[in-house]
DSSP file (Angstrom, degrees, kcal/mol; ACC not computed):
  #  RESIDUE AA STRUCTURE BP1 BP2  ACC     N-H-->O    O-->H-N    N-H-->O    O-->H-N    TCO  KAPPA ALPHA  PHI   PSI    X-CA   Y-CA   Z-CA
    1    1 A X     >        0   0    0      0, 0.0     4,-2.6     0, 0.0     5,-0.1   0.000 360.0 360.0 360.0 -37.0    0.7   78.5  -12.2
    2    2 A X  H  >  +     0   0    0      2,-0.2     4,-1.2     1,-0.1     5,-0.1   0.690 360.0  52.4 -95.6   5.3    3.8   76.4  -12.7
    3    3 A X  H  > S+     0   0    0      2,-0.1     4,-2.5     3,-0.1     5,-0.4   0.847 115.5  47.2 -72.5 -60.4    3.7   75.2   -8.9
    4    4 A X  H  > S+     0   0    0      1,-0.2     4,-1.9     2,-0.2    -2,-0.2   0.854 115.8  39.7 -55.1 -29.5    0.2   74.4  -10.0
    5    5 A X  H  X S+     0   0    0     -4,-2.6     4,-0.9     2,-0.2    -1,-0.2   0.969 109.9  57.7 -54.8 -54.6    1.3   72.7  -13.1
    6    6 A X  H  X S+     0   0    0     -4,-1.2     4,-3.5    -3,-0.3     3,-0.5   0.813 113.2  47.2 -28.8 -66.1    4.4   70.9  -11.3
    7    7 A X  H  X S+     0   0    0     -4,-2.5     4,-1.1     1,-0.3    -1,-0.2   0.887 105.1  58.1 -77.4 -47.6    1.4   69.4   -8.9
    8    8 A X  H  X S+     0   0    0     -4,-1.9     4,-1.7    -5,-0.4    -1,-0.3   0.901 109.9  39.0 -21.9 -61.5   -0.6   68.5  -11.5
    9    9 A X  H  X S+     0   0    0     -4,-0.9     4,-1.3    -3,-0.5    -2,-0.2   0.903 110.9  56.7 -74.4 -35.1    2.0   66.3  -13.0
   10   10 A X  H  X S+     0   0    0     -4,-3.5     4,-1.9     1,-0.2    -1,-0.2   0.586 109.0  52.9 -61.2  -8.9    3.2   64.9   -9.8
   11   11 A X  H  X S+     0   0    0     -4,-1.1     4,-1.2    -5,-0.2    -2,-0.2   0.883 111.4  43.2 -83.7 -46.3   -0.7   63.9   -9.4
   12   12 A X  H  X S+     0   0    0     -4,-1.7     4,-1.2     2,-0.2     5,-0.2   0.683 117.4  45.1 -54.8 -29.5   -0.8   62.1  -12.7
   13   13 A X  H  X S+     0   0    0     -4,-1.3     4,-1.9     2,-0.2     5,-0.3   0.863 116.7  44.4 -83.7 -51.3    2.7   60.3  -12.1
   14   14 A X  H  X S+     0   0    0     -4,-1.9     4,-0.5     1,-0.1    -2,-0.2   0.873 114.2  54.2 -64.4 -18.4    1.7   59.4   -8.3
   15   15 A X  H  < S+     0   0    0     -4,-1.2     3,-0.4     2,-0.2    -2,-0.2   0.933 111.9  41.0 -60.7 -58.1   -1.9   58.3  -10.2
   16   16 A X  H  X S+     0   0    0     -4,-1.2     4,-3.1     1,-0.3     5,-0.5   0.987 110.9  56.0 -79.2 -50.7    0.1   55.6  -13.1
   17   17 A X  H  < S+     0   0    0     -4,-1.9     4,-0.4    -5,-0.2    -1,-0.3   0.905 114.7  48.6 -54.6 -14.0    2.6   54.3   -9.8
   18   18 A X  T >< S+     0   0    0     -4,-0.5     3,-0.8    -3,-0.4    -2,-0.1   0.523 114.8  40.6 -67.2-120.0   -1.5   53.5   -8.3
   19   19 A X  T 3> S+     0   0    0      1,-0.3     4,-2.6     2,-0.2     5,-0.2   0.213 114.6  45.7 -26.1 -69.9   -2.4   52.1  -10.9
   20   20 A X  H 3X S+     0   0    0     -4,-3.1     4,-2.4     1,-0.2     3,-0.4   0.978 121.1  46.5 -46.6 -64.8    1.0   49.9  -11.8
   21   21 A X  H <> S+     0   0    0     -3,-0.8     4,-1.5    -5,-0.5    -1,-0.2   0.795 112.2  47.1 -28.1 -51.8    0.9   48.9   -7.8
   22   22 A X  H >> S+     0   0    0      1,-0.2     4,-1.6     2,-0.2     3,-0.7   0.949 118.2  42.4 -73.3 -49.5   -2.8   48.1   -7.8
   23   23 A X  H >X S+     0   0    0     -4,-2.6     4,-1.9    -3,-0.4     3,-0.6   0.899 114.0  50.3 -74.5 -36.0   -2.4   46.0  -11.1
   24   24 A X  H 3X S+     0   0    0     -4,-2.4     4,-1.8     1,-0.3    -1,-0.3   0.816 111.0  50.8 -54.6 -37.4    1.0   44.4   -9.7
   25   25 A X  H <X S+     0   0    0     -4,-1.5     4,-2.4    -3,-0.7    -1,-0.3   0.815 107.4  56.1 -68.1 -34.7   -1.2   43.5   -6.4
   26   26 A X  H XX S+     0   0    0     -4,-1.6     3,-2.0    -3,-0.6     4,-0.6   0.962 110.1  49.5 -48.3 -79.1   -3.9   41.9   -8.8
   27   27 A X  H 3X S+     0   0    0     -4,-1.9     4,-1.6     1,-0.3    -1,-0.2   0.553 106.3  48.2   3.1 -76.6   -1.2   40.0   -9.9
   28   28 A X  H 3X S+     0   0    0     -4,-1.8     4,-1.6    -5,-0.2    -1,-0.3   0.754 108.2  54.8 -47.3 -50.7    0.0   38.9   -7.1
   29   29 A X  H <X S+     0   0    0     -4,-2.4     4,-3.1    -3,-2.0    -2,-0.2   0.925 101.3  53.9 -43.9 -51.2   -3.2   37.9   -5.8
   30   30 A X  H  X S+     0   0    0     -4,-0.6     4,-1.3     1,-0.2    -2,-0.2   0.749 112.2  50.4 -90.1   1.3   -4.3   35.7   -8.5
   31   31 A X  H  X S+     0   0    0     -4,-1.6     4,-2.1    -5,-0.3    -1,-0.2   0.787 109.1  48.4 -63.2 -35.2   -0.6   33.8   -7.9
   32   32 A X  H  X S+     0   0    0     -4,-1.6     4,-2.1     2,-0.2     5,-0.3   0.984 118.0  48.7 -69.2 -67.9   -1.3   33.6   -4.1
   33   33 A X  H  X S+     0   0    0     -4,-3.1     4,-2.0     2,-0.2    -2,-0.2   0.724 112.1  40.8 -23.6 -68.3   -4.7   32.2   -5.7
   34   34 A X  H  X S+     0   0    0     -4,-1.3     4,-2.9     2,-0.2     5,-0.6   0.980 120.2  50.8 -51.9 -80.3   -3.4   29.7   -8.2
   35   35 A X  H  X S+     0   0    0     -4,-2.1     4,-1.5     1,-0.2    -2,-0.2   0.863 109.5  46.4 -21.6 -62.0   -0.6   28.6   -5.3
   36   36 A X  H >X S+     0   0    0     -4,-2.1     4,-1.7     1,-0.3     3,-1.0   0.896 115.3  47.4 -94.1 -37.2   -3.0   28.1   -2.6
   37   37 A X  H 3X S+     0   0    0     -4,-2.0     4,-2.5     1,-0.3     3,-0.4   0.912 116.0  48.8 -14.2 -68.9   -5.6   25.8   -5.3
   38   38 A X  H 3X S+     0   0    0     -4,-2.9     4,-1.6     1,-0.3    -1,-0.3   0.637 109.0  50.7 -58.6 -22.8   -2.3   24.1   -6.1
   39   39 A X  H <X S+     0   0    0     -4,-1.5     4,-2.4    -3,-1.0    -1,-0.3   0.979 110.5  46.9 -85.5 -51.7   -1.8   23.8   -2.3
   40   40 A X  H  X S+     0   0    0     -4,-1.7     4,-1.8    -3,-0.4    -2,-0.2   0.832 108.8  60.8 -64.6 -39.1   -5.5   22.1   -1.6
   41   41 A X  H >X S+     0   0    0     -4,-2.5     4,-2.1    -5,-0.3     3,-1.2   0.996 107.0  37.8 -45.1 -75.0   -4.9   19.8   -4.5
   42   42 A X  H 3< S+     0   0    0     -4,-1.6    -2,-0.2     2,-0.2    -1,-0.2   0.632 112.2  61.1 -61.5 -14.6   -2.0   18.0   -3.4
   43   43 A X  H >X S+     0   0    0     -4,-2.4     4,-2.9     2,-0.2     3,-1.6   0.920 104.3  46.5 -14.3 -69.5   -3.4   18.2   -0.2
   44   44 A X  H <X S+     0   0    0     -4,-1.8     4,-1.6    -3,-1.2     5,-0.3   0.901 117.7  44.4 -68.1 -64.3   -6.2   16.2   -1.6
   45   45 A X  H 3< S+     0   0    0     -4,-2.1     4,-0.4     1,-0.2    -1,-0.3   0.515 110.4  51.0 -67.5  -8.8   -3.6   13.7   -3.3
   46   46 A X  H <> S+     0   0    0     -3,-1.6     4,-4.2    -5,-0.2     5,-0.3   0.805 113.6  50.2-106.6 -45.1   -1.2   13.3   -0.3
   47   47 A X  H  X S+     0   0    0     -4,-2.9     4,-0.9     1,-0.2    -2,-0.2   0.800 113.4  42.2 -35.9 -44.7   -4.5   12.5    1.7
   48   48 A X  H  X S+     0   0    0     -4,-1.6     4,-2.9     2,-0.2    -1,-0.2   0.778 111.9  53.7 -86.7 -25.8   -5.9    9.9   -0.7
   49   49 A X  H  > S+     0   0    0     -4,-0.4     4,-2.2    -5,-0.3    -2,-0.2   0.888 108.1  52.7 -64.0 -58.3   -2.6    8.4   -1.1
   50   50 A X  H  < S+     0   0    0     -4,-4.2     4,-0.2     2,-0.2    -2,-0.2   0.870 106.6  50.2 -12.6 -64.1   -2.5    8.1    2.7
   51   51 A X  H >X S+     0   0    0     -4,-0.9     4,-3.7    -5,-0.3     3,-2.0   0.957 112.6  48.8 -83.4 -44.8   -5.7    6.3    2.8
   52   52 A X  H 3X>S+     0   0    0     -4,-2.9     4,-3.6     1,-0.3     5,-0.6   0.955 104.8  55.3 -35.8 -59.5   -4.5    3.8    0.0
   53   53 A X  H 3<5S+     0   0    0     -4,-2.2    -1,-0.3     2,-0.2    -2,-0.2   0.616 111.4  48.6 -61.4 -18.9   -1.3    3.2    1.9
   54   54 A X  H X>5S+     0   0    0     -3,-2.0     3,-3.1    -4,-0.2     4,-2.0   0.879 113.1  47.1 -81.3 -66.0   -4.0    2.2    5.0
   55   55 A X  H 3X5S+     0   0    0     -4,-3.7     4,-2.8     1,-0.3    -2,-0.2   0.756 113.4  43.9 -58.9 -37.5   -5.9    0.1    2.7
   56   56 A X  H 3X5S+     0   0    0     -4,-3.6     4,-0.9    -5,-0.2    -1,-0.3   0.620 118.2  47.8 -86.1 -15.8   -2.6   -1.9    1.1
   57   57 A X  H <><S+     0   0    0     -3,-3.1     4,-5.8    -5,-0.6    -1,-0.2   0.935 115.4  47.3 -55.4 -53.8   -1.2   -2.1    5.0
   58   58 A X  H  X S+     0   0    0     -4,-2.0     4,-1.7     1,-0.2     5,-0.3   0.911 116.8  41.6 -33.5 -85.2   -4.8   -3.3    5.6
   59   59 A X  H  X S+     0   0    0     -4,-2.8     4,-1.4     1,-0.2     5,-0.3   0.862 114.9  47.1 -15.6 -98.2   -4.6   -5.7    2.7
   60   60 A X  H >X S+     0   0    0     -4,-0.9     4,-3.9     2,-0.2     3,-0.8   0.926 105.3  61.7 -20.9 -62.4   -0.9   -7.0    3.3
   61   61 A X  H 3X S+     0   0    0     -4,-5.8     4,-3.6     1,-0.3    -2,-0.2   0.907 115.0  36.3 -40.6 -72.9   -1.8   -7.6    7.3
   62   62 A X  H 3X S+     0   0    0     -4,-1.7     4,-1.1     1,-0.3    -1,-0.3   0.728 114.7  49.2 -63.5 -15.3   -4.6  -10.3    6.0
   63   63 A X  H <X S+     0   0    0     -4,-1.4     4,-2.4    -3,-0.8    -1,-0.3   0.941 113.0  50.4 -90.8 -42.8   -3.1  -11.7    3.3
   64   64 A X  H  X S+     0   0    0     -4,-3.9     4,-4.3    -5,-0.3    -2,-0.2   0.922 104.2  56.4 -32.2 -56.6   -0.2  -12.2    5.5
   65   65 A X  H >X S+     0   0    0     -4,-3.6     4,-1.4    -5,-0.4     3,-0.5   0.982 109.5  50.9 -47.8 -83.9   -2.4  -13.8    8.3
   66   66 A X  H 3X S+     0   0    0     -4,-1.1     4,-2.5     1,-0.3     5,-0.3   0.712 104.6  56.4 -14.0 -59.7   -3.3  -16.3    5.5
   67   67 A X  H >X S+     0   0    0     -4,-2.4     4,-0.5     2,-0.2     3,-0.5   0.928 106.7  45.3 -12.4 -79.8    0.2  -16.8    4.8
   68   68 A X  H XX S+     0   0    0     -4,-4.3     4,-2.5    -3,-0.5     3,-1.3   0.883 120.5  42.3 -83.9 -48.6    1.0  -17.9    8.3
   69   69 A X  H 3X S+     0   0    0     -4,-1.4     4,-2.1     1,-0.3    -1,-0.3   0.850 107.8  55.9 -77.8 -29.3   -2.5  -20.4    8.4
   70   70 A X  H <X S+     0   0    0     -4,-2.5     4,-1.5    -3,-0.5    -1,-0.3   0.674 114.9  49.3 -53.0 -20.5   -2.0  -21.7    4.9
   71   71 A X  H <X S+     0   0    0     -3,-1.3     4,-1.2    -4,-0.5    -2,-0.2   0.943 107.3  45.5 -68.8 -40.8    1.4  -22.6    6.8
   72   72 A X  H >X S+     0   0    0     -4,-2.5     4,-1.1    -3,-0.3     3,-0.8   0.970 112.8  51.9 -71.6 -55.9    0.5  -24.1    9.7
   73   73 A X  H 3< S+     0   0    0     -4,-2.1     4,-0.5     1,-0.2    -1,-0.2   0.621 107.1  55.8 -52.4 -19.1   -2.0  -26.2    7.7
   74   74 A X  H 3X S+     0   0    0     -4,-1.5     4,-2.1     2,-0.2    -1,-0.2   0.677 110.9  46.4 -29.4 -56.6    1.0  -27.2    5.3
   75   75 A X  H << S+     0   0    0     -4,-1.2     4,-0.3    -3,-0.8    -2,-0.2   0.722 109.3  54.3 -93.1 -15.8    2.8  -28.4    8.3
   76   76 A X  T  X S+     0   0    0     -4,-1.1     4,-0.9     2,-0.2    -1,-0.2   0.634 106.0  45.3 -69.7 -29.8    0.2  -30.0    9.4
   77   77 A X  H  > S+     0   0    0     -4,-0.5     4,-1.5    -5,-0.2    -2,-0.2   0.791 112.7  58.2 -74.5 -42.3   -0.7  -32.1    6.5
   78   78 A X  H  X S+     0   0    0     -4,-2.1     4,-0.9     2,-0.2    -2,-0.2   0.470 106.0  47.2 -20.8 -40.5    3.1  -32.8    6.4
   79   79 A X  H  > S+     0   0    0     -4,-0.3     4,-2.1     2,-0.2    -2,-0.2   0.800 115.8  43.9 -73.7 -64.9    3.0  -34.1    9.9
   80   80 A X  H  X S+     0   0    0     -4,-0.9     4,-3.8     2,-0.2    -2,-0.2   0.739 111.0  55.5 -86.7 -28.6    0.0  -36.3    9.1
   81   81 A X  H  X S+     0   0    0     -4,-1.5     4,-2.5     2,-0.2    -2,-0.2   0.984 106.0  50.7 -60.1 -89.1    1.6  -37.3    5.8
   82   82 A X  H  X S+     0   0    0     -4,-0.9     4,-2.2     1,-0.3     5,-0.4   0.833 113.1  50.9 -37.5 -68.8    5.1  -38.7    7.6
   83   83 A X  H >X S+     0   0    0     -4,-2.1     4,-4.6     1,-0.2     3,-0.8   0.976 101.9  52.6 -55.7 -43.0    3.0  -40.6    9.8
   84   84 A X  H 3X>S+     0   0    0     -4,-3.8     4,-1.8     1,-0.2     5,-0.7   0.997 112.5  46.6 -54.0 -39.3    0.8  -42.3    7.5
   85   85 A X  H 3X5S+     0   0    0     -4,-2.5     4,-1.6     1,-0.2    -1,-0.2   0.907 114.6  46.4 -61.8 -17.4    4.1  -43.7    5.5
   86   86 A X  H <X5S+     0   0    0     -4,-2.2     4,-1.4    -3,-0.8    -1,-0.2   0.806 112.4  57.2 -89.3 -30.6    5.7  -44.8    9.0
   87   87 A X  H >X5S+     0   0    0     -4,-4.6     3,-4.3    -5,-0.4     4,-2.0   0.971 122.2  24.8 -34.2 -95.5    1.8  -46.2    9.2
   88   88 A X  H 3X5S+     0   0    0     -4,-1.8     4,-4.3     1,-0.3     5,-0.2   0.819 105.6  65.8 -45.6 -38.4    2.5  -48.0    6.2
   89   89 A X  H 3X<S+     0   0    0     -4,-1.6     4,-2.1    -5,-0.7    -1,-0.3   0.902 113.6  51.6 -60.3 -23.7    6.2  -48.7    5.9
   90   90 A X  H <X S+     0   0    0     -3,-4.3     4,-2.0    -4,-1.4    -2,-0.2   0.985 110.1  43.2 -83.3 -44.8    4.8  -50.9    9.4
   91   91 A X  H  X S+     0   0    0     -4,-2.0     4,-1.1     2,-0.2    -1,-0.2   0.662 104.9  61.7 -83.4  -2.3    1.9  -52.7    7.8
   92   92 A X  H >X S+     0   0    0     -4,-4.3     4,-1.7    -5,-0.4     3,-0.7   0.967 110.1  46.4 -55.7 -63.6    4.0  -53.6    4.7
   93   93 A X  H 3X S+     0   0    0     -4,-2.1     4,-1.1     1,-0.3    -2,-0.2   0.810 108.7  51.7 -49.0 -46.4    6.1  -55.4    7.3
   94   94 A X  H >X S+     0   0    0     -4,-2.0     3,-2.2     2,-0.2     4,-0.9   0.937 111.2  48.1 -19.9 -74.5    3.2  -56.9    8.9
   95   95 A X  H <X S+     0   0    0     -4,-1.1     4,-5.3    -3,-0.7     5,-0.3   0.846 108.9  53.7 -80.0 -44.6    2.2  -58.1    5.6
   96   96 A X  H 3X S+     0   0    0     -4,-1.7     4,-1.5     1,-0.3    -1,-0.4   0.885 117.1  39.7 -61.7 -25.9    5.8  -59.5    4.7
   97   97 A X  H <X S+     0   0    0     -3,-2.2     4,-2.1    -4,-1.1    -2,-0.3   0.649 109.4  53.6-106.0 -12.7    5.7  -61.4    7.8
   98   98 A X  H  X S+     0   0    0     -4,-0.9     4,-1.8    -3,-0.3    -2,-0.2   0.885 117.7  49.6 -97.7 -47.4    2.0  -62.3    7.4
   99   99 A X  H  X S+     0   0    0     -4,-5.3     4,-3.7     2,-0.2     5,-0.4   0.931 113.1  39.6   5.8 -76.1    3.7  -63.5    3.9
  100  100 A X  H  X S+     0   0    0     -4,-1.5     4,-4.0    -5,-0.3    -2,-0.2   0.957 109.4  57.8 -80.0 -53.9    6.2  -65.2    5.0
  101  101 A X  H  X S+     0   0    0     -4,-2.1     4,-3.3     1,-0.3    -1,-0.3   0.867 113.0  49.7 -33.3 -59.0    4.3  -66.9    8.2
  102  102 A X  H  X S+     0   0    0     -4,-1.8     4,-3.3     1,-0.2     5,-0.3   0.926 103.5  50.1 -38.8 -57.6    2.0  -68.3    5.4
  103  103 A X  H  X S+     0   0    0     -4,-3.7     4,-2.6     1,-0.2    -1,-0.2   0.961 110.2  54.4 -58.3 -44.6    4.2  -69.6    3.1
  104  104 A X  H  X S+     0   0    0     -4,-4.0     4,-0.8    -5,-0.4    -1,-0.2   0.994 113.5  45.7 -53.0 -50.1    6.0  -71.6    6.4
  105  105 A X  H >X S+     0   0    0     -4,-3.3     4,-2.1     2,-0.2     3,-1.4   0.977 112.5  47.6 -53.8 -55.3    2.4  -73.1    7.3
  106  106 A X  H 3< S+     0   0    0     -4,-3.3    -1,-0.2     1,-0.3    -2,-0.2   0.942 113.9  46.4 -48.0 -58.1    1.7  -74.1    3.9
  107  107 A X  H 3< S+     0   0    0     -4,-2.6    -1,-0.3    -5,-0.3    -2,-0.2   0.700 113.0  50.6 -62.4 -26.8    5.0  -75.6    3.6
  108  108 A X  H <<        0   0    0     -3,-1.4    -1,-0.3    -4,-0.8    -2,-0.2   0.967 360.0 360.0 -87.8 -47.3    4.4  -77.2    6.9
  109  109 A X     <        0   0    0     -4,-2.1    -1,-0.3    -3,-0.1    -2,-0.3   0.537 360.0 360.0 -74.5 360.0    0.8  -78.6    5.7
């Protein structure tokens, strides 16, 4: 009777160490759970963040390209600019001399 008691208790004691284990395992589960959420989220955020980081390359690349032809056309207008004033600075002189020719004729007549 007291082996059988003895077994008894040691059935109830291995029973509550089930129990605690199984609840400890819950436990444990719904952390692995919560983690692995946590894991697929920032997943989700490193992905989209990614695809931004394409779009704002994307973005940059053309506005760059723009850059460089707003340049070219700059330097080209620049170009065309410097001649016309060497254009002009000659046919002011022309004109001074087309002046001055006059004024001699007149004077002559």
């Amino acid at each position: 009777t007291q082996s059988n008691n003895q077994l008894t208790q040691s059935n109830k004691d291995q029973q509550q160490t089930i129990s605690q284990l199984t609840q400890s395992n819950n436990h444990q589960q719904q952390i692995i759970n919560h983690l692995t959420q946590s894991n697929k989220d920032q997943q989700q955020t490193i992905d989209q963040l990614t695809q931004s980081n394409k779009d704002l390359t994307q973005s940059n690349n053309h506005q760059q390209q723009t850059i460089n032809q707003l340049t070219q056309s700059n330097n080209n207008l620049t170009q065309s600019n410097n001649q016309l004033t060497r254009s002009n600075k000659e046919l002011t002189q022309s004109n001074n001399d087309l002046t001055q020719s006059n004024k001699d004729q007149q004077q002559t007549i």
